[in-house]
C-alpha positions in Angstrom: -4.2 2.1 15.2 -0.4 3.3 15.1 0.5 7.1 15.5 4.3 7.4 14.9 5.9 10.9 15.1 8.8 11.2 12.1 11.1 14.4 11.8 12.2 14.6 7.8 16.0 15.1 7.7 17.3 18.1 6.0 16.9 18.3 2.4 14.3 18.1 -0.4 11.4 16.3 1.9 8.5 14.8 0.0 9.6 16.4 -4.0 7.6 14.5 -6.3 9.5 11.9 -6.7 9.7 11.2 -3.0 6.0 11.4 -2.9 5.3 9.0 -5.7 7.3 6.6 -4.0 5.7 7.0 -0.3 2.4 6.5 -2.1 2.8 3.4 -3.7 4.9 2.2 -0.3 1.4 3.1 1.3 -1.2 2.1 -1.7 0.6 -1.2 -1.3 -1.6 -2.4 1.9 -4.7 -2.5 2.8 -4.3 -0.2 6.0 -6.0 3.6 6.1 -2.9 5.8 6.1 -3.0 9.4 7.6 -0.3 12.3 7.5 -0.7 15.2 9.6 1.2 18.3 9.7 -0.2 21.1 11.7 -3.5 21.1 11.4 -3.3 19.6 8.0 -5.0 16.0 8.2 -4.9 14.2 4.7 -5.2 10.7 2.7 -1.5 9.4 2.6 -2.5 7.1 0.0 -3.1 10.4 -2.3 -0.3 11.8 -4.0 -2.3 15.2 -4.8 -2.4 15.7 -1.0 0.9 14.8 -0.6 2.6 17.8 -2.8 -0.1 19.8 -1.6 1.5 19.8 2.1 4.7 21.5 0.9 6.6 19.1 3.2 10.3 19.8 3.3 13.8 19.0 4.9 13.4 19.3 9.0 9.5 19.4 8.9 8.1 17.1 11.4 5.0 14.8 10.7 2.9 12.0 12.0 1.8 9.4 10.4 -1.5 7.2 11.1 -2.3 4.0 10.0 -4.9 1.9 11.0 -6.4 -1.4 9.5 -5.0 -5.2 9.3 -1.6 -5.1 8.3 -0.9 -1.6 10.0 2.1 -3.3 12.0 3.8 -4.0 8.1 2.9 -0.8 6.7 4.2 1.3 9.7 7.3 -0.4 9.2 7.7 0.2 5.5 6.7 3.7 5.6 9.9 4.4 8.4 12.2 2.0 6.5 11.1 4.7 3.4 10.9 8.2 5.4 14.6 7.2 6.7 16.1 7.1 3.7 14.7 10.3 2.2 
C-alpha cells in the first residue's frame, strides 16, 4: 500500500473534465485506488464520488492505492494531479 499526500494547485481542481480523466488514469490498473479529503473516504476509480468531493484549487488530498501494480499507478496519478 502507498499513501501519497498531494496539495491541488490553484485553479479549477477536479471540474469534470479533470475528473474524467483521473478516472480513467486510475480505471486503467488493476490497483484499489482511495481519495481522502477530510473525513471523506471514496472509490477513486468512481467518477460520481469524484465530483461529489467538490475538490478545488489549493485543497489538499491523499491518495491510496494498493494492489499489484500500485508502484505504476501512483506514479501516473502524480504525473496527472501535477499537471491540473
Amino acid at each position: 500500500m502507498i499513501k501519497k499526500t498531494f496539495k491541488l494547485k490553484e485553479g479549477t481542481g477536479l471540474h469534470s473534465r479533470a475528473a474524467a480523466k483521473f478516472v480513467k488514469i486510475t480505471s486503467s490498473f488493476e490497483s484499489d485506488v482511495f481519495l481522502e479529503k477530510g473525513n471523506m473516504n471514496l472509490n477513486a476509480k468512481s467518477i460520481m464520488g469524484l465530483l461529489s468531493t467538490g475538490i478545488t484549487g489549493g485543497d489538499e488530498i491523499d491518495i491510496i492505492v494498493d494492489g499489484e501494480d500500485e508502484k505504476e499507478a501512483m506514479e501516473a496519478i502524480e504525473e496527472f494531479i501535477v499537471t491540473i
